[in-house]
Predicted model as a PDB file, atoms N, CA, C, CB and O in Angstrom, pLDDT in the B-factor column:
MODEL        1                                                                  
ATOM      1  N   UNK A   1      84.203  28.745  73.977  1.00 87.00           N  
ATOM      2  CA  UNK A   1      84.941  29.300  75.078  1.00 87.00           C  
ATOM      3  C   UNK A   1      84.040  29.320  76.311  1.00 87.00           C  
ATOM      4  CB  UNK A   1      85.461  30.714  74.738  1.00 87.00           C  
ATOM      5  O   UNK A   1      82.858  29.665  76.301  1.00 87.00           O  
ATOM      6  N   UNK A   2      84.662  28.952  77.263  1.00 84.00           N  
ATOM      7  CA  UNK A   2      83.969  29.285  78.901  1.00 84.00           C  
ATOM      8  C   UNK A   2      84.480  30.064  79.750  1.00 84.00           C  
ATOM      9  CB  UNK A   2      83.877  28.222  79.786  1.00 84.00           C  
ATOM     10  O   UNK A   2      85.686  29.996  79.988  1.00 84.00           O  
ATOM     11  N   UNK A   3      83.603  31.034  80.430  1.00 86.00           N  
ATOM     12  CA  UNK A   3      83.945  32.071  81.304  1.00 86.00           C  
ATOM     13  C   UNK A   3      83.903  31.001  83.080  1.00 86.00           C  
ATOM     14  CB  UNK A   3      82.544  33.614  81.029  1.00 86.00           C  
ATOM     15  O   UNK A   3      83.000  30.264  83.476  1.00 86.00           O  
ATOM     16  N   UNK A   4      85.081  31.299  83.683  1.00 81.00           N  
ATOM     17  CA  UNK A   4      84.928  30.737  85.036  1.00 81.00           C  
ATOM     18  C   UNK A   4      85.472  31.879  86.129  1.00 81.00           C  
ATOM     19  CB  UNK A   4      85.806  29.273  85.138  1.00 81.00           C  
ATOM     20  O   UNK A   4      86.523  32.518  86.098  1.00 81.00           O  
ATOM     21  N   UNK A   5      84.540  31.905  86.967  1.00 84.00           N  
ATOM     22  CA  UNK A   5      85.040  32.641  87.927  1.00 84.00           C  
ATOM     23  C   UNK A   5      85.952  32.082  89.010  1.00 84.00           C  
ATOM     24  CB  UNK A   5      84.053  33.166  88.441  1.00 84.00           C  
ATOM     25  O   UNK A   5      85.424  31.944  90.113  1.00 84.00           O  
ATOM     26  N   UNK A   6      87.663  31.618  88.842  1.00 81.00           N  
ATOM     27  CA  UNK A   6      88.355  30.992  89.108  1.00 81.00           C  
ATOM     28  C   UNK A   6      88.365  31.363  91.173  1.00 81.00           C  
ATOM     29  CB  UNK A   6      89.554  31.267  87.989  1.00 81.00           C  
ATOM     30  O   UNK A   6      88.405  30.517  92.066  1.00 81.00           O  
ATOM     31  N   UNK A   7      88.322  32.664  91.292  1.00 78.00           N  
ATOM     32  CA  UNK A   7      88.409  33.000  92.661  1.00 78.00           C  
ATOM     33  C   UNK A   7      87.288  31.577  93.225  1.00 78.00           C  
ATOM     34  CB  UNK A   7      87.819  34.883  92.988  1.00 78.00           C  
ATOM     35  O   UNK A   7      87.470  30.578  93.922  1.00 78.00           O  
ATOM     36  N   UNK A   8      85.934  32.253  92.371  1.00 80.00           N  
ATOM     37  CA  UNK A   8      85.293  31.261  93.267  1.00 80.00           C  
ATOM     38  C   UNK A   8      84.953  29.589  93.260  1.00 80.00           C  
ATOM     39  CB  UNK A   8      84.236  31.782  93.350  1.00 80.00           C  
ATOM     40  O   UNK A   8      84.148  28.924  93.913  1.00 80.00           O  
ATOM     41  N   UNK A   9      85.645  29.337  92.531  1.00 82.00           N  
ATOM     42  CA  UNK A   9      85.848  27.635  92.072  1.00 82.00           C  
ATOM     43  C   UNK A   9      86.741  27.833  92.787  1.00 82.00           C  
ATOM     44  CB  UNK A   9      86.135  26.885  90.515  1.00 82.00           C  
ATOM     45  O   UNK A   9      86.253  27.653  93.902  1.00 82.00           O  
ATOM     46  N   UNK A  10      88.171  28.197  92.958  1.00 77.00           N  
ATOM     47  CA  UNK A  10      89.023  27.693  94.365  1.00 77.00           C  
ATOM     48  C   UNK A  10      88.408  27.884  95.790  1.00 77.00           C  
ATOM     49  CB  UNK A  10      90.414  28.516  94.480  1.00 77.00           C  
ATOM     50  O   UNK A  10      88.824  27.162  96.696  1.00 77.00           O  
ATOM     51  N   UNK A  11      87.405  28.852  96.047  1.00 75.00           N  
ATOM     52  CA  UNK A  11      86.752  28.811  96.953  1.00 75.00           C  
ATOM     53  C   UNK A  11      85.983  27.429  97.525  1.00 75.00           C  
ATOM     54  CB  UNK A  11      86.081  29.722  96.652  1.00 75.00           C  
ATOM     55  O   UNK A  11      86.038  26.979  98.669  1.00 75.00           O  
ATOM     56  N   UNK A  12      85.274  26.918  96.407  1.00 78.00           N  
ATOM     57  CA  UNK A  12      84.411  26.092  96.865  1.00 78.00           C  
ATOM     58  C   UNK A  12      85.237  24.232  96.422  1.00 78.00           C  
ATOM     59  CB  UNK A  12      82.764  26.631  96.031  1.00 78.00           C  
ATOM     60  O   UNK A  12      84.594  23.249  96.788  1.00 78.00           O  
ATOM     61  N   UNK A  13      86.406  24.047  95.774  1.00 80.00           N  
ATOM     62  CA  UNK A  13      86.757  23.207  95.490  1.00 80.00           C  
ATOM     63  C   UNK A  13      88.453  22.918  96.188  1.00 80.00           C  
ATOM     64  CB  UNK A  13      86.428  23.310  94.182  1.00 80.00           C  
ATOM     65  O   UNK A  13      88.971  21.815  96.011  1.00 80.00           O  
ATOM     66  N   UNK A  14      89.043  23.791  96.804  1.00 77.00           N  
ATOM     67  CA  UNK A  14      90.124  23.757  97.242  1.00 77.00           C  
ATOM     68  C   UNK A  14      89.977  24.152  99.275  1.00 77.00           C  
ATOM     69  CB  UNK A  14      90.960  24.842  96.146  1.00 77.00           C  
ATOM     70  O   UNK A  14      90.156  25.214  99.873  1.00 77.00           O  
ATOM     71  N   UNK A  15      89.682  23.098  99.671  1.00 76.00           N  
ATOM     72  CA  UNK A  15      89.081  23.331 100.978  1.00 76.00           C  
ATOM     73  C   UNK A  15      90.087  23.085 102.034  1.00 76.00           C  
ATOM     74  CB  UNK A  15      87.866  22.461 101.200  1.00 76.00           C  
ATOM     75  O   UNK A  15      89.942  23.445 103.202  1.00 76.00           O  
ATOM     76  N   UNK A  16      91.255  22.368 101.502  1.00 83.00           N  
ATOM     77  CA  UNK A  16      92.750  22.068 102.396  1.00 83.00           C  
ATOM     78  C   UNK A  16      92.586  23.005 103.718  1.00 83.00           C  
ATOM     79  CB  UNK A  16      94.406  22.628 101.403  1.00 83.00           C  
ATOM     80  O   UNK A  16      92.241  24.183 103.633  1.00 83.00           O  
ATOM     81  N   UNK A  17      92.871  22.350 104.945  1.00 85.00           N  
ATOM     82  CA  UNK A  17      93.035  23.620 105.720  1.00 85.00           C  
ATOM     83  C   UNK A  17      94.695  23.608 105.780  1.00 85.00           C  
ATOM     84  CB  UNK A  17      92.180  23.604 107.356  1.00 85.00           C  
ATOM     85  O   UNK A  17      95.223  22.775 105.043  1.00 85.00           O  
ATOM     86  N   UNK A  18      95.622  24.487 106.623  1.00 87.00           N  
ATOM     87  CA  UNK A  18      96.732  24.906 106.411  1.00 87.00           C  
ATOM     88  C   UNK A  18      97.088  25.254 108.205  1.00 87.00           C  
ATOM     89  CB  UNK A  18      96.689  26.162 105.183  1.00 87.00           C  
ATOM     90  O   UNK A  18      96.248  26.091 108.535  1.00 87.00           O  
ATOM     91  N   UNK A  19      97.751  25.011 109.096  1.00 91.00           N  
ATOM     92  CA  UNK A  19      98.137  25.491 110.168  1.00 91.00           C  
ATOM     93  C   UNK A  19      99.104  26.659 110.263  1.00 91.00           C  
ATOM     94  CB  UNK A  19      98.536  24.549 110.734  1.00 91.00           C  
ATOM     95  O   UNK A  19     100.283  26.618 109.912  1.00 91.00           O  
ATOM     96  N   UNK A  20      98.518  27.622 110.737  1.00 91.00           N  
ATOM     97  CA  UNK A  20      99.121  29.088 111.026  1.00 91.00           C  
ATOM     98  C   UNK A  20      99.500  29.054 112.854  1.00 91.00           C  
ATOM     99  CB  UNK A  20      97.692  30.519 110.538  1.00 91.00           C  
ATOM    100  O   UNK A  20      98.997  28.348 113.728  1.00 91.00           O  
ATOM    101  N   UNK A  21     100.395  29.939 112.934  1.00 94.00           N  
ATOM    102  CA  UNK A  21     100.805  30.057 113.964  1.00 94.00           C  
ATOM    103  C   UNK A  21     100.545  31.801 114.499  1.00 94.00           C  
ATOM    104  CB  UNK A  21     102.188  29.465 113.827  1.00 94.00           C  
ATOM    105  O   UNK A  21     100.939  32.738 113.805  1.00 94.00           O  
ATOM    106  N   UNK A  22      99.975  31.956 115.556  1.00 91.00           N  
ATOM    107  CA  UNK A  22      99.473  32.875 116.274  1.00 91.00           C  
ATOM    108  C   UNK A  22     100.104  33.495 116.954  1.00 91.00           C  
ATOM    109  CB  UNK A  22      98.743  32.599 116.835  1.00 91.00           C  
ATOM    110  O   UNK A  22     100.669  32.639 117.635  1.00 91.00           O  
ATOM    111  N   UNK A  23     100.631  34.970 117.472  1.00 96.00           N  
ATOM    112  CA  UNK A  23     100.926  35.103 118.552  1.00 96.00           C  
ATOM    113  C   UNK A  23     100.211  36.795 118.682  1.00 96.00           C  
ATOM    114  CB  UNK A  23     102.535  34.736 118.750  1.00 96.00           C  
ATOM    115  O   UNK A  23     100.364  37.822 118.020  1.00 96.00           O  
ATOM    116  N   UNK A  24      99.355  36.418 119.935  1.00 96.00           N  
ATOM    117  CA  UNK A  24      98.497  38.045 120.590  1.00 96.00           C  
ATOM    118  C   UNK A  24      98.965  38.298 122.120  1.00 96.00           C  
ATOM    119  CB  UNK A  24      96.402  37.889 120.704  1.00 96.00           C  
ATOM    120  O   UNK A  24      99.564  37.583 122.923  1.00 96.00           O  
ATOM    121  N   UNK A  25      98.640  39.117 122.164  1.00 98.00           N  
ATOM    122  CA  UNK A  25      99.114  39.470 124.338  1.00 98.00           C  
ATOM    123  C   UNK A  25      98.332  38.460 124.867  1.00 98.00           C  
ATOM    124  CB  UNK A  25      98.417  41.352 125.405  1.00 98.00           C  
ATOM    125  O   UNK A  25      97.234  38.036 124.507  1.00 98.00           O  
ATOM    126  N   UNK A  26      99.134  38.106 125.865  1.00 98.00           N  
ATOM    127  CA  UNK A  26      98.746  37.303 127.180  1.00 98.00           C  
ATOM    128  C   UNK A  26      97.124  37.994 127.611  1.00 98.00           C  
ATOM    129  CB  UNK A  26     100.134  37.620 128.609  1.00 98.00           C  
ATOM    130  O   UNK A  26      96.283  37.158 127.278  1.00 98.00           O  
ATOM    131  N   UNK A  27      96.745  38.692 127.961  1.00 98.00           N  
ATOM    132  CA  UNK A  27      95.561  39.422 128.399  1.00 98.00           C  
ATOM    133  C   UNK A  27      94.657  38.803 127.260  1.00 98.00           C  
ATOM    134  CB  UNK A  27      95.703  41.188 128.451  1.00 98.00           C  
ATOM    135  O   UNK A  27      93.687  38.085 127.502  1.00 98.00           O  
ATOM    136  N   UNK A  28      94.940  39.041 126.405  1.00 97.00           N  
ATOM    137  CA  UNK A  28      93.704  38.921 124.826  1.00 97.00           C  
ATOM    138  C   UNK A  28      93.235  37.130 125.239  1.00 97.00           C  
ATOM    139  CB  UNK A  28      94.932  39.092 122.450  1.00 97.00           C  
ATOM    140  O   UNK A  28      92.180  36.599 125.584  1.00 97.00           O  
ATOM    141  N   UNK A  29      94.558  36.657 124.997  1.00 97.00           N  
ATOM    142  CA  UNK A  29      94.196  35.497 125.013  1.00 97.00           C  
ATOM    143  C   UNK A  29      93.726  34.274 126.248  1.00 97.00           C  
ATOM    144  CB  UNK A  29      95.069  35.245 124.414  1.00 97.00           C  
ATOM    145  O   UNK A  29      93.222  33.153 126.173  1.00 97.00           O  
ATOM    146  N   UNK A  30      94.206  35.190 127.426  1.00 98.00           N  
ATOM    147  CA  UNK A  30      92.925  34.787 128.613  1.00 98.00           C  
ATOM    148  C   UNK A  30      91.602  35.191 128.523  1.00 98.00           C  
ATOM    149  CB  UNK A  30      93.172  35.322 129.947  1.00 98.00           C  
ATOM    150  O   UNK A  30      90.755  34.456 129.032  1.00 98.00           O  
ATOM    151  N   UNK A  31      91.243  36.261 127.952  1.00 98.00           N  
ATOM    152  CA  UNK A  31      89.877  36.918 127.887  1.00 98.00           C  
ATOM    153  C   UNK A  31      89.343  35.943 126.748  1.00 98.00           C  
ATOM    154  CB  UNK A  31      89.862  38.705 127.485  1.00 98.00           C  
ATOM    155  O   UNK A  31      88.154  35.705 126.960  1.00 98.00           O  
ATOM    156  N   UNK A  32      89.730  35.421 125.825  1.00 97.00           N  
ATOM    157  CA  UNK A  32      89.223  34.757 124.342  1.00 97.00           C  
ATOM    158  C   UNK A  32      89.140  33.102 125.539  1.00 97.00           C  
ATOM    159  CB  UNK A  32      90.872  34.849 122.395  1.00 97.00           C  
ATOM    160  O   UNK A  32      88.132  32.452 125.815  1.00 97.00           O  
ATOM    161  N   UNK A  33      90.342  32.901 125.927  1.00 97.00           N  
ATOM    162  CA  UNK A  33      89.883  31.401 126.813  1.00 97.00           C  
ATOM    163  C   UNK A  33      88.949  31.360 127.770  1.00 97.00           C  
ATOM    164  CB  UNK A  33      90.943  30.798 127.605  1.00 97.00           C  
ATOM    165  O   UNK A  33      88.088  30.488 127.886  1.00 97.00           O  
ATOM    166  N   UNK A  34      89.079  32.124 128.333  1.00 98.00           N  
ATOM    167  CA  UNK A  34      87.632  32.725 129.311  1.00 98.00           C  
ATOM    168  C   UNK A  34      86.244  32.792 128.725  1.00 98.00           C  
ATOM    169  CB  UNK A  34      87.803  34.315 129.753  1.00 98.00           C  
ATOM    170  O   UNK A  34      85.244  32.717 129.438  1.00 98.00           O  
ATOM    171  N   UNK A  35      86.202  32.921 127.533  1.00 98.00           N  
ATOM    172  CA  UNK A  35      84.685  33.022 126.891  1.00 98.00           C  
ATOM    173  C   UNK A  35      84.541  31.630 125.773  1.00 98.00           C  
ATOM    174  CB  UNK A  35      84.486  34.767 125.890  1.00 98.00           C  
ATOM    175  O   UNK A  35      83.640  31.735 124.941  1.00 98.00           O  
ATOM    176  N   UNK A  36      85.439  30.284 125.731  1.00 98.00           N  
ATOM    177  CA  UNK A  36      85.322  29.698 125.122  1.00 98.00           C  
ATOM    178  C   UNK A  36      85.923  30.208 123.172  1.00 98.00           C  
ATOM    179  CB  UNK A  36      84.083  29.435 125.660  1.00 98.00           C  
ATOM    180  O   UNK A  36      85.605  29.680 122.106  1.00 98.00           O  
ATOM    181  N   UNK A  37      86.410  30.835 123.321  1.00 97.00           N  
ATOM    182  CA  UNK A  37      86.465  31.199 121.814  1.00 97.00           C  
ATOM    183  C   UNK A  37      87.178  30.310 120.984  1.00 97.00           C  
ATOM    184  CB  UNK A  37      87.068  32.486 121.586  1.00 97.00           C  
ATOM    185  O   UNK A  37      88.385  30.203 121.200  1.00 97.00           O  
ATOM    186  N   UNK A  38      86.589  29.551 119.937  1.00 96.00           N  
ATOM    187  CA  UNK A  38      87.556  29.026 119.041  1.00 96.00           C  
ATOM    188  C   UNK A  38      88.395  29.890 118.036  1.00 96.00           C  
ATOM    189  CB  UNK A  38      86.893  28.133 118.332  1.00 96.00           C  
ATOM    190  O   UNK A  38      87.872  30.537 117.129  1.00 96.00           O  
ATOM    191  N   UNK A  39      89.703  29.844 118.271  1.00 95.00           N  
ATOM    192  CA  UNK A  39      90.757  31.348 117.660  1.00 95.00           C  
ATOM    193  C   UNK A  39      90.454  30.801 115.709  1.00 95.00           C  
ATOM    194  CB  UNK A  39      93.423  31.192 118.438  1.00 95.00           C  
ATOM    195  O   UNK A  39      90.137  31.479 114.733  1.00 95.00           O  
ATOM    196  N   UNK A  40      90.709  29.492 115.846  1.00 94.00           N  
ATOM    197  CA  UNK A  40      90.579  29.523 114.169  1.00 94.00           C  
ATOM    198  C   UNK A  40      89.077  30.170 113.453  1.00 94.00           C  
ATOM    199  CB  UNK A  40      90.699  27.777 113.625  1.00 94.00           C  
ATOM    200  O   UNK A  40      88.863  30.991 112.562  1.00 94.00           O  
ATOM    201  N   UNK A  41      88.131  29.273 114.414  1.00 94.00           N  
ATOM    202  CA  UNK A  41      86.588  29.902 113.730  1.00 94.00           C  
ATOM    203  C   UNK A  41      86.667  31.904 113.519  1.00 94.00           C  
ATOM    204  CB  UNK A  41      84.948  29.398 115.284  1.00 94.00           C  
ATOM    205  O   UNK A  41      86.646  32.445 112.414  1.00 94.00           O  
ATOM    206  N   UNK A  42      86.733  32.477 114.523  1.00 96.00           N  
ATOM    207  CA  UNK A  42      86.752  33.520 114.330  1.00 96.00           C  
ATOM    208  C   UNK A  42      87.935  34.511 113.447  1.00 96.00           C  
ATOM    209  CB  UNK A  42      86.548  33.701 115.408  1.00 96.00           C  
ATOM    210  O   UNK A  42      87.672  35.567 112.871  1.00 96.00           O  
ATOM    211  N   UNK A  43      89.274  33.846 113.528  1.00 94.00           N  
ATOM    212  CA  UNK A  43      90.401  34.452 112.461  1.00 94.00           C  
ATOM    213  C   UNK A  43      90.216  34.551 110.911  1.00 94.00           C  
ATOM    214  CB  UNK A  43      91.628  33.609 112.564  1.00 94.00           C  
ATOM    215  O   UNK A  43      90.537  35.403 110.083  1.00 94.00           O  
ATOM    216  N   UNK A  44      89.154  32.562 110.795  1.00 91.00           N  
ATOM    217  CA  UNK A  44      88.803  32.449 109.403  1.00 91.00           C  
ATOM    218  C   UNK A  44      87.888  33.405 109.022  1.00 91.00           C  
ATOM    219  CB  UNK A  44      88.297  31.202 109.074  1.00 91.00           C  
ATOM    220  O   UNK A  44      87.932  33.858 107.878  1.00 91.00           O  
ATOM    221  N   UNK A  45      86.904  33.849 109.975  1.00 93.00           N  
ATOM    222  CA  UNK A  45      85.810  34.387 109.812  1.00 93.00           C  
ATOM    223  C   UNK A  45      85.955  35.730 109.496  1.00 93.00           C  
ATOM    224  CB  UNK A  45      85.081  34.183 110.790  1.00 93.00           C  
ATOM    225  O   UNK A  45      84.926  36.205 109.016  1.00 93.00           O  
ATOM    226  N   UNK A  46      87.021  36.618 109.618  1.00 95.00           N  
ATOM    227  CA  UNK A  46      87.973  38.069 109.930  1.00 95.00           C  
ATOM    228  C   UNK A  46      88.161  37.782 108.892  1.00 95.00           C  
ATOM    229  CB  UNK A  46      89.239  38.437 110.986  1.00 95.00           C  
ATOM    230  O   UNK A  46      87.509  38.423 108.067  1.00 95.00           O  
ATOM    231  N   UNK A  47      88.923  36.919 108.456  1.00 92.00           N  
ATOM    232  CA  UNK A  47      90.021  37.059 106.603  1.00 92.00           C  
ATOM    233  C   UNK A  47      88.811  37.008 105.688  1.00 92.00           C  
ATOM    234  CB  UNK A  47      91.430  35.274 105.978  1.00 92.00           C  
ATOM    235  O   UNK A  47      88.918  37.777 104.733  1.00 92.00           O  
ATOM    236  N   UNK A  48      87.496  36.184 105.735  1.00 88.00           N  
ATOM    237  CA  UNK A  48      86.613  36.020 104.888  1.00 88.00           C  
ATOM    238  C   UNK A  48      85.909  37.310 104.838  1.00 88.00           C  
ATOM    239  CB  UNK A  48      85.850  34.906 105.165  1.00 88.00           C  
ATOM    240  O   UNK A  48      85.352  37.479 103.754  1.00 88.00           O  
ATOM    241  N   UNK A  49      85.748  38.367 105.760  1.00 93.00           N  
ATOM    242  CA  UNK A  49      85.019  39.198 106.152  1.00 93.00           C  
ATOM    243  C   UNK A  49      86.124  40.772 105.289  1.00 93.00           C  
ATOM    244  CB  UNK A  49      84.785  38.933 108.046  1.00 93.00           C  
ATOM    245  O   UNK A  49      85.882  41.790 104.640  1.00 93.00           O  
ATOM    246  N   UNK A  50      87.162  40.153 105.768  1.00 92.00           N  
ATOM    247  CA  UNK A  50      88.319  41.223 105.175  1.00 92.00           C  
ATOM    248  C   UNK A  50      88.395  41.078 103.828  1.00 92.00           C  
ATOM    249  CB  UNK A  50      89.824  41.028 105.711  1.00 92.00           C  
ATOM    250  O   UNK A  50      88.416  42.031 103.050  1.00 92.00           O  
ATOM    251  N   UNK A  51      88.429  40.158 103.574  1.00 86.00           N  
ATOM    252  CA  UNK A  51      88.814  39.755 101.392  1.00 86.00           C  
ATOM    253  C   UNK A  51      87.450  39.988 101.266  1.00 86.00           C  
ATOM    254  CB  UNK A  51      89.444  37.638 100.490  1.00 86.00           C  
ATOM    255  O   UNK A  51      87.555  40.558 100.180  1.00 86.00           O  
ATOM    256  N   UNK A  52      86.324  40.013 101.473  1.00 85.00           N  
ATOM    257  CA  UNK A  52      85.332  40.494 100.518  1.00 85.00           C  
ATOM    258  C   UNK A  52      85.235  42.288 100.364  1.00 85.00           C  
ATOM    259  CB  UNK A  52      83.864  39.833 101.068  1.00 85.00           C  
ATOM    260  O   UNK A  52      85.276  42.926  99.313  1.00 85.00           O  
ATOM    261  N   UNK A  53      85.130  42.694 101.428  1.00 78.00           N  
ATOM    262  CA  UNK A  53      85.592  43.844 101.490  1.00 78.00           C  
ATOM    263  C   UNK A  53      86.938  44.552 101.123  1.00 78.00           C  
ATOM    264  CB  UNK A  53      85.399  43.967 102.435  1.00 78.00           C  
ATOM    265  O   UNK A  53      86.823  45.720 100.753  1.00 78.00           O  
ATOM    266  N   UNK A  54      87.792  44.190 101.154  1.00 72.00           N  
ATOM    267  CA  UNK A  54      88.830  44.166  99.793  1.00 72.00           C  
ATOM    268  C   UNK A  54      88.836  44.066  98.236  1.00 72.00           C  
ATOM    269  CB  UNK A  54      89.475  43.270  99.923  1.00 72.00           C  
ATOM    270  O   UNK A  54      89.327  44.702  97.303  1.00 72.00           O  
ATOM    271  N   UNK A  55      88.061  42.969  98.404  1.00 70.00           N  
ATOM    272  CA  UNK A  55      87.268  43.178  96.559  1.00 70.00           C  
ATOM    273  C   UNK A  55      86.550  43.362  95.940  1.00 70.00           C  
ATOM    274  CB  UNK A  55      87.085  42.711  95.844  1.00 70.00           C  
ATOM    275  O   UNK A  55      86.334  42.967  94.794  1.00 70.00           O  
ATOM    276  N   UNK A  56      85.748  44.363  96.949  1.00 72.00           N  
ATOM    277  CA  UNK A  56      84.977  45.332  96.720  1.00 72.00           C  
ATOM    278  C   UNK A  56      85.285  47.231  96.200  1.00 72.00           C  
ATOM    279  CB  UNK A  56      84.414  45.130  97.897  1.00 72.00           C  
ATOM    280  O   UNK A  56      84.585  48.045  95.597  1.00 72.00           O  
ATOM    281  N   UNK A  57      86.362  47.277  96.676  1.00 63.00           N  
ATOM    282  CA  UNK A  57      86.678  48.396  97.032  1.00 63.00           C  
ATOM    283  C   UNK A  57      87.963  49.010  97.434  1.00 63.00           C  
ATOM    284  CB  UNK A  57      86.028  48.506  97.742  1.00 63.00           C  
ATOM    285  O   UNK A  57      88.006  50.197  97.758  1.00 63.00           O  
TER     286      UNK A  57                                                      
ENDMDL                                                                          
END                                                                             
């Protein structure tokens, strides 16, 4: 028998990205274009930041 930690084998083997659709206030999103922000880098970076801390606790 083999133990797999399936969360993290889909992590590192299922890399598909997926297009989501956004919508924040007008204000937010001049201030985020104003500083260069890429919205996906930082959203991905929030959910990765949120689910670990979620399954933690």
């Amino acid at each position: 028998m083999v133990s797999v930690d399936v969360k993290e084998y889909a992590r590192t083997h299922f890399t598909k990205s997926v297009k989501k659709t956004l919508t924040i206030p007008k204000w937010l999103n001049d201030e985020a274009e104003r500083h260069e922000i890429n919205f996906s880098k930082v959203l991905r970076i929030a959910l990765e930041i949120k689910y670990r801390i979620a399954e933690k606790g």
